[in-house]
MARPA-692744 format. One record per residue (C-alpha): x, y, z. Coordinates in steps of 0.05 Angstrom, whole numbers, plus 5000, padded with zeros to 4 digits. Layout:
XYZ ...
//
This chain:
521945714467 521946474499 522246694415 516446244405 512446424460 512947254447 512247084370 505446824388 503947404441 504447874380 500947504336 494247494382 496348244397 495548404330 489047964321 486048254374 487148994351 483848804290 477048374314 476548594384 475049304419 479149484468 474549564520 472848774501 479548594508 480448884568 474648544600 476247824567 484048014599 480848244668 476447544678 483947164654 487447574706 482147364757 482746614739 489546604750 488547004818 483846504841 488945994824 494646304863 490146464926 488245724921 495445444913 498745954968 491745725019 493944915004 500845025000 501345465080 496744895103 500844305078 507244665110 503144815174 500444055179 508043765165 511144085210 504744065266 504543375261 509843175304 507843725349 503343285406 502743325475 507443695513 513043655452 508544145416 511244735462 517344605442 515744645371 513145275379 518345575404 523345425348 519045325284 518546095275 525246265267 526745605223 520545975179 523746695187 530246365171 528346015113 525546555087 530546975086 535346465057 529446455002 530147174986 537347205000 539746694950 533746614900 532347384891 538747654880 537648064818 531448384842 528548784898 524348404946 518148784994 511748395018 505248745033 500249245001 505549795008 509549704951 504649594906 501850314932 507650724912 508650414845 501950714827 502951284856 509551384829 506351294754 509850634745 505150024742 510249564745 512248904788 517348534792 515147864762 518547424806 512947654855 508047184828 511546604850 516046824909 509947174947 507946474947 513646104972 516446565029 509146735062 507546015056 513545835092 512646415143 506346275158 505845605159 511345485202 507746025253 508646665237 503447145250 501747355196 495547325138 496347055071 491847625029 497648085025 501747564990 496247364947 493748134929 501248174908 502147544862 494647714830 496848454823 503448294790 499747804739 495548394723 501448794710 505248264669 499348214621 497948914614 505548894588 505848384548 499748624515 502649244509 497649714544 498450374565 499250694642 492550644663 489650014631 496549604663 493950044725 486949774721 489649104714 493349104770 487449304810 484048674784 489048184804 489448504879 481948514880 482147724863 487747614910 482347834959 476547524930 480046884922 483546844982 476847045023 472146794979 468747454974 468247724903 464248374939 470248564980 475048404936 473048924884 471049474938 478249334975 481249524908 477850164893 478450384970 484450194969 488750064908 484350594863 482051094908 480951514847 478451124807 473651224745 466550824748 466750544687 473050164721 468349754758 466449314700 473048924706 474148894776 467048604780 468648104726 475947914759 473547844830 468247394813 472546934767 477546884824 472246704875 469646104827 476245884814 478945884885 471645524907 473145104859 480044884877 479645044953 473144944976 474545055053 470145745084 472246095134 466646185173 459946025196 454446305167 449946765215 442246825202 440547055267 438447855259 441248435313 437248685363 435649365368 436749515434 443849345429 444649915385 448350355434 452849755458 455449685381 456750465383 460850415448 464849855422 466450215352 469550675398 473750295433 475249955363 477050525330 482150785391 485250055388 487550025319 490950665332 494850335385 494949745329 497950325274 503150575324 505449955357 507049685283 510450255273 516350255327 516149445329 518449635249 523550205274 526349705320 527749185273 529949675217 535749895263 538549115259 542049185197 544948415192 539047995165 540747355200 540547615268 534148045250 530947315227 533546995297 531047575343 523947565310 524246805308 525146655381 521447225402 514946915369 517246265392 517146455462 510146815450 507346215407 508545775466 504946195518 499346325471 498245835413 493246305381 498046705358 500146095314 499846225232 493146655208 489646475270 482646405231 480645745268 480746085342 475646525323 471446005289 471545675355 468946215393 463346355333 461545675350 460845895436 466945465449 469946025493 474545555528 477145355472 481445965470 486745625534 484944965514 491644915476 496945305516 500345265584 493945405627 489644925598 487244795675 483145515673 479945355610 473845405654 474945985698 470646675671 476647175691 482046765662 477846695597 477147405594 485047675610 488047075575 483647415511 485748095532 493247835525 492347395470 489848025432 495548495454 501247935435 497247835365 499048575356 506348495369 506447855342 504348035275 508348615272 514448215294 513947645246 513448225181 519048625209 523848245228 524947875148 518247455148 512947485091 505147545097 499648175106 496548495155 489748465128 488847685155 491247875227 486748535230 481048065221 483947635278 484448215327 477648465310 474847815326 478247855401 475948475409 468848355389 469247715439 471648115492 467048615490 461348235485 463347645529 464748125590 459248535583 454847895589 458647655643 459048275679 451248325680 450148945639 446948605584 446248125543 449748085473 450447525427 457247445422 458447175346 455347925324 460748225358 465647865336 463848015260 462948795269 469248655306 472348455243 469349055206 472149545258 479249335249 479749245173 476049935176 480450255217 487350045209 486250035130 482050635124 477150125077 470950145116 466649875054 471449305053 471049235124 462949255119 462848795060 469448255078 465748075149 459347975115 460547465054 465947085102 460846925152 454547125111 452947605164 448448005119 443548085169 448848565211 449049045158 446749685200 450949475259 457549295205 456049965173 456350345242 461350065272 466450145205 464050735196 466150985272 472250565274 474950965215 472351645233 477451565293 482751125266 483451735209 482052335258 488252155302 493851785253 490652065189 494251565144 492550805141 497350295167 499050185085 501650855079 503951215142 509750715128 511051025063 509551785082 515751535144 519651285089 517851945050 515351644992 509252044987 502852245019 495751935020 490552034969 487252575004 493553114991 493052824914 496353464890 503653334927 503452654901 503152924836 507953474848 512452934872 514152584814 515953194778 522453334777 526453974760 529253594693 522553594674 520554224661 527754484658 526855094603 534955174579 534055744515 534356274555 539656734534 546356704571 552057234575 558357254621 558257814661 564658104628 561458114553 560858894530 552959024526 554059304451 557458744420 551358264436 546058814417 542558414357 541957744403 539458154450 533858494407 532057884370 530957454436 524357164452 525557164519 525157714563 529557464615 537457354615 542257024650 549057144669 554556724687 561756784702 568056544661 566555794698 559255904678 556856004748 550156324754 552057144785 544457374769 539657654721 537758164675 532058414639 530358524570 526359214591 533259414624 538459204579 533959604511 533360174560 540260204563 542660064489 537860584459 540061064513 547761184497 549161584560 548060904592 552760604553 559061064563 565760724576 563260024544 558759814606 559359054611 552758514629 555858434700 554659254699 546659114700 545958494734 540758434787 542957964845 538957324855 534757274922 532156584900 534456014859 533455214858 537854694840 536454094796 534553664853 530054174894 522853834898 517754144862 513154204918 519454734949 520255094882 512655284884 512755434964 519155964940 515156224883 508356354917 512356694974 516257084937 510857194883 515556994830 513356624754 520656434749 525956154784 534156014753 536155324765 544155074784 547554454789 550454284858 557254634839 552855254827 553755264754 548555524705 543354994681 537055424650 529855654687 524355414715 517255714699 510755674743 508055494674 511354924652 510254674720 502854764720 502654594643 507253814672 501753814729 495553874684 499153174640 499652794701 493753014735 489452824663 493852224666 491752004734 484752134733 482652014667 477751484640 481050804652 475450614603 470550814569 464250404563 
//
């Protein structure tokens, strides 16, 4: 069946060559990978709920604390087992990270399992209570479609690239219902240099996926808000996109040692059981923290404030301003951990759905003490959507996504100045203390490579030294007699030489000025001078595994155009020239940034 199925791939591979442009194809491919994103944001969406309403529906009265405090680690557990057993052959990493350094490492590539067991272990993560979102999973499937298609089709790096843009922008828009965000979250994000002409897909794939997934999963997220700002709030919004902004650095470092923690446990099973009863513990005190946590923040859209304790162990203060307000203020912290405990510690999901979530608290608490407090008064739904904004701004380093995502989820289009100053803020300070999003200041830890912004050592990284290895350089041993290798030396094209020892171990250098000074001058030559007579001693050298970002930090200091490269036993391997570098740098660089189409 496999035969039959790839004898018909090439078949409309080769029609399609001949009747269609590529820029066509690529579009009619874009809008297929954005139907099937839609589909997988709707399936992962129905498939988390069913789990969630299974196991939640023998969770009543008092029982349901109990529940709480074990279904997290039988979801952790699970799925782990899931990846354990079922992923064997293949590597296995949730979030946006991964798909991060496979385009920045030049290989567009993704596993294909991932369209299926993204699915399967966030849904069962989630759904049984961990706190975690479900776009991450679904950018992931949609992203890996994209690549798988750009494959099979047989496209080069950057139209497989541009694919896999699509499907994470419809993993987005399908998963949010918002085609807007979805595209800008994948040029922000996914294609931060990207080409305009790039657009045209995205656009097309994000608003497939957002019919589709309407289509199929018709449930919004929130409310829609009609109701304009008022001006004279103005300077309350900029306050709060300050405090927003200084919390999801807090956000970016607590996620950070919560993941050092865990990444110390090296037995999986007991990493699953820590991170499973810790949740269950915190699930029980605050039920909030329960799966995406979307429907606690509808409620307080909606004024239900109490709402927010009407659920947990202190049900009795539901009603009580203060306890409102520090039951929030804890509910927020814990959502931090929480989140960051549930990815850590084996479970599957994103960040992007609980950076929403904590934006909303914010925005709630803000607002709903400021009120309270008598210093003004602020409608509270606003600031829960620019709360929204802030976070996704800030901890992603998307504000457009953040601006955009909080307005088509709640159609808050009427909050555009306030969305656009707050993300804008948020970011500003989020990026002036951490300077990396929370997407990849895990990868610069893991040194994998750096952000956007230093494009050039990303580049530089994935050179190696076996790239631009130059090995016809002449060699001698340092005991071969100058005269006997006069011709070779004369009819060289190089102007450099090296020379080794019996066991071909690099000793030094010599020139070609030097060594026709000496042959043309036979008072040099007296008593059958040898190579190792004229060798120059090396100050520098690299070996074959030397980064190329080092080799150009040695060459600029020591203001060299070439540098001898050794294995690790020190033997000779050939040299390594500022221009073959730069000439390597200048493929990539057209590689990178170059048209992904051209319309």
């Amino acid at each position: 069946m496999f035969e039959k199925l790839l004898y018909h791939i090439v078949a409309l591979n080769l029609w399609r060559k001949k009747h269609l442009s590529q820029n066509t194809f690529i579009i009619i491919v874009a809008a297929l990978v954005g139907a099937l994103g839609g589909l997988v944001s709707s399936v992962l969406k129905k498939l988390t709920h069913l789990v969630a309403h299974a196991v939640q529906s023998e969770a009543v009265g008092q029982n349901k604390f109990y529940f709480y405090l074990f279904l997290p680690t039988l979801g952790l557990v699970t799925t782990v087992l899931y990846v354990r057993f079922f992923i064997r052959k293949h590597q296995f990493r949730s979030g946006i990270a991964p798909i991060l350094e496979k385009i920045r490492k030049g290989k567009s590539r993704l596993d294909i399992h991932n369209t299926y067991s993204q699915i399967i272990t966030s849904a069962l993560t989630v759904g049984m209570g961990g706190s975690a979102g479900l776009e991450s999973p679904a950018v992931s499937s949609g992203a890996t479609l994209g690549t798988t298609l750009g494959r099979l089709f047989g496209l080069n790096y950057r139209e497989t690239t541009l694919l896999l843009a699509c499907g994470g922008a419809a993993g987005i828009s399908g998963a949010f219902d918002s085609p807007i965000a979805g595209m800008i979250f994948a040029i922000e994000v996914l294609l931060p240099t990207f080409s305009l002409p790039a657009v045209t897909p995205l656009l097309i794939s994000s608003a497939v996926a957002s019919v589709v997934s309407h289509l199929l999963y018709n449930q919004p997220l929130f409310v829609n808000i009609s109701k304009a700002w008022a001006m004279q709030n103005f300077w309350y919004y900029v306050v709060f996109a300050v405090l927003a902004g200084f919390y999801t650095v807090y956000y970016g470092y607590t996620n950070e040692r919560i993941h050092k923690f865990f990444g110390n446990i090296k037995n999986i099973y007991l990493k699953a059981l820590i991170g499973g009863i810790s949740l269950g513990v915190l699930i029980a005190l605050f039920p909030a923290l329960y799966g995406e946590g979307y429907m606690n923040i509808q409620k307080l859209m909606d004024g239900n404030f109490s709402s927010l304790l009407g659920d947990s162990l202190f049900v009795k203060y539901q009603n009580v301003t203060w306890a409102i307000v520090v039951y929030a203020l804890l509910t927020l912290w814990i959502k931090t951990i929480a989140c960051a405990v549930t990815l850590s510690s084996g479970g599957n999901g994103g960040m992007f759905g609980p950076s929403v979530v904590i934006g909303g608290l914010m925005g709630f608490i803000f607002s709903y003490s400021v009120n309270q407090l008598g210093w003004g008064h602020l409608n509270v739904t606003h600031f829960i959507v620019v709360g929204m904004a802030a976070s996704v701004s800030g901890v992603m380093h998307a504000p457009l996504t953040g601006v955009f995502l909080s307005a088509e989820i709640t159609g808050g289009y009427a909050l555009i100045v306030p969305l656009m100053v707050v993300s804008g803020i948020a970011y500003f300070i989020n990026k002036g203390v951490r300077g990396y999003s929370i997407y990849t200041k895990n990868l610069l830890v893991e040194g994998d490579f750096q952000v956007t912004a230093n494009r050039d050592f990303n580049l530089l990284k994935g050179i190696k030294v076996k790239h631009v290895l130059e090995d016809d350089f002449p060699v001698f041993k340092s005991s071969d007699i100058i005269l006997d290798q006069k011709s070779k030396i004369i009819l060289s094209k190089r102007s450099l030489f090296a020379i080794v020892d019996e066991d071909n171990r690099l000793l030094g250098i010599a020139t070609l000025e030097q060594l026709l000074e000496a042959i043309y001058n036979p008072e040099e030559l007296v008593n059958n001078h040898t190579f190792g007579d004229f060798t120059q001693p090396l100050s520098e050298w690299v070996n074959d595994r030397t980064p190329m970002a080092e080799v150009l930090e040695i060459m600029d200091r020591q203001n060299l155009i070439y540098l001898p490269v050794v294995n690790q036993e020190q033997k000779y391997l050939g040299f390594i020239t500022k221009q073959a570098i730069f000439n390597k740098y200048r493929q990539r660089l057209i590689k990178q940034s170059g048209q992904y189409m051209t319309l």
